[in-house]
Every structure is written in structure tokens, then in C-alpha cells.
Residue, then its C-alpha position, 0 to 999 in steps of 0.5 A: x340485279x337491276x331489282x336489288x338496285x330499284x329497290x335500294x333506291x327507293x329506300x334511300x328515298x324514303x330515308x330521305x323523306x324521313x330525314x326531311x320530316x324530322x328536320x321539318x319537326x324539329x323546325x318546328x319544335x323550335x318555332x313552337x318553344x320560341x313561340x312559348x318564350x314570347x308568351x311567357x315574356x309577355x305575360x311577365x312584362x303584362x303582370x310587372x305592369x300591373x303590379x306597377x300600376x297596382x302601387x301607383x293606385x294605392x300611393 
């Protein structure tokens, strides 16, 4: 019986660790989206200032 009950917990272990990857790849799939919004604004705010002083050399 002490096998069955060495053996559960290691398998709760290990289902702790996947949990714990999982939370720490969905950590960083957040970072990386917030990361490719940031890119995406600033690409955004560098185009409507070139377009900006694009206008301003042609008045």
C-alpha cells in the first residue's frame, strides 16, 4: 500500500509541474501579445507621423 501511495504522489507532483508550465506559457503568451500591440502602435504612431510630415513637405 505504501507503493500505491509513493506513486500517487508522484503523479500529483507531476501534475503540479504541468499546471505550472502551462500558467508559465500562458504568462508568457500574454507577454508576447502585449509585446506585438506595442509593435503594432508604435508602427501605427511612426506611419501617422510620416504621413504628417509627408503633408507638411508638400504645402
Amino acid at each position: 500500500m505504501d507503493e500505491i501511495d509513493k506513486t500517487y504522489s508522484k503523479i500529483d507532483t507531476v501534475n503540479t509541474k504541468v499546471r505550472q508550465t502551462e500558467v508559465a506559457a500562458t504568462t508568457n503568451q500574454l507577454a508576447l501579445t502585449k509585446a506585438n500591440v506595442q509593435i503594432h502602435t508604435l508602427l501605427v504612431i511612426a506611419s501617422n507621423y510620416y504621413q504628417s510630415v509627408w503633408i507638411q513637405i508638400k504645402e
